[in-house]
C-alpha positions, 0 to 999 in steps of 0.5 A: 500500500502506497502512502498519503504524505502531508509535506507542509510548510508552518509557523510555529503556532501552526499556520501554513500562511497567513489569512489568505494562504500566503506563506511567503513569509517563511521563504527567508529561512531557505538558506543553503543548508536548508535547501540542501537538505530539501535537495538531497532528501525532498527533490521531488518536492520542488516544482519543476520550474524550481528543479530546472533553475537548480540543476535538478531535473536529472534527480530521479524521484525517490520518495513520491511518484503523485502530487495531490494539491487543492485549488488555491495551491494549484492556481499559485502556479496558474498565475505564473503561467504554470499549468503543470507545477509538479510535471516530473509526477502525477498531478491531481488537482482537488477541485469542484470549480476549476472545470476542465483541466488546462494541462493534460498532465494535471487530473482535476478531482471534482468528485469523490476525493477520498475515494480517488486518493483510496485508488492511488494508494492501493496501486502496486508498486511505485512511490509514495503519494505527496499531498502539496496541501491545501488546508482544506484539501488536508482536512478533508483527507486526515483519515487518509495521511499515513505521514506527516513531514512538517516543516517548522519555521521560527516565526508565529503568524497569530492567526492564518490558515490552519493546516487542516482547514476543517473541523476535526476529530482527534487523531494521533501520530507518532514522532519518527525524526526532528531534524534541526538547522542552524537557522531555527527551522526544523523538520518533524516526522510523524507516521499515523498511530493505527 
């Protein structure tokens, strides 16, 4: 069974971004260090226009295979002019008011998300599946993450976007790692306690 990894970006009082999702405020903290670490460990992780600009598109992906995102993620990338952010994986994009696609390589998921994320989980073989976010999108998926790579950034929001955006039940998970930097970041991991 192929995993659901929510990779997300937060403060530490648990924001992915500010009220309207914007997280550009952590982007100071991606020194050298830090994107050597994303590079070595995460590759796949960076879109591809980013993976071009390093040198990176040779990298083979070693963890995920299948980026699922929700639509505000997704349109950051459309209003650069990037249809296809993530073209080195399979793209799903949640969303019931996108319509049709405008790449061939992105699926839109208008309907039965959980059911679809299901589908991809029980294909054989491949890669792991990399959940972009959104907050809603993480949300409505809970119950389906089997891991957690949160990537913490010393800096408190106050208020902003969650990093699941619905109502929630209480559901546990069990540290694996922490990874410290010099620059205050740090990078949990936690898989799902069943």
């Amino acid at each position: 069974m192929r995993k659901l990894t929510y990779f997300i970006a937060c403060s530490l009082d648990g924001f992915i971004g500010d009220e309207h999702g914007d997280g550009t405020a952590m982007l100071r903290f991606l020194d050298e260090e830090y994107f050597d670490f994303l590079k070595a460990e995460f590759a796949e992780t960076l879109p591809t226009h980013v993976r071009r600009q390093l040198g990176l598109d040779h990298l083979e992906n070693r963890r995920f295979d299948t980026v699922i995102q929700g639509r505000a993620s997704y349109e950051v990338a459309l209003k650069e002019g990037i249809t296809s952010p993530f073209a080195h994986l399979r793209e799903y994009v949640a969303s019931r008011t996108l319509g049709t696609s405008p790449d061939p390589h992105v699926e839109i998921v208008d309907g039965d998300l959980t059911g679809r994320v299901r589908e991809l989980k029980a294909e054989d073989g491949g890669l792991d599946i990399f959940l972009c976010g959104g907050s809603q999108v993480a949300g409505a998926l809970l119950d389906e993450i089997d891991e957690l790579v949160i990537k913490t950034y010393p800096i408190v929001y106050g208020t902003g976007m969650p990093m699941f955006g619905t109502g929630l039940d209480i559901k546990e998970f069990t540290l694996d790692s922490v990874r410290t930097f010099g620059n205050g970041a740090l990078v949990r991991t936690y898989h799902r306690k069943r």
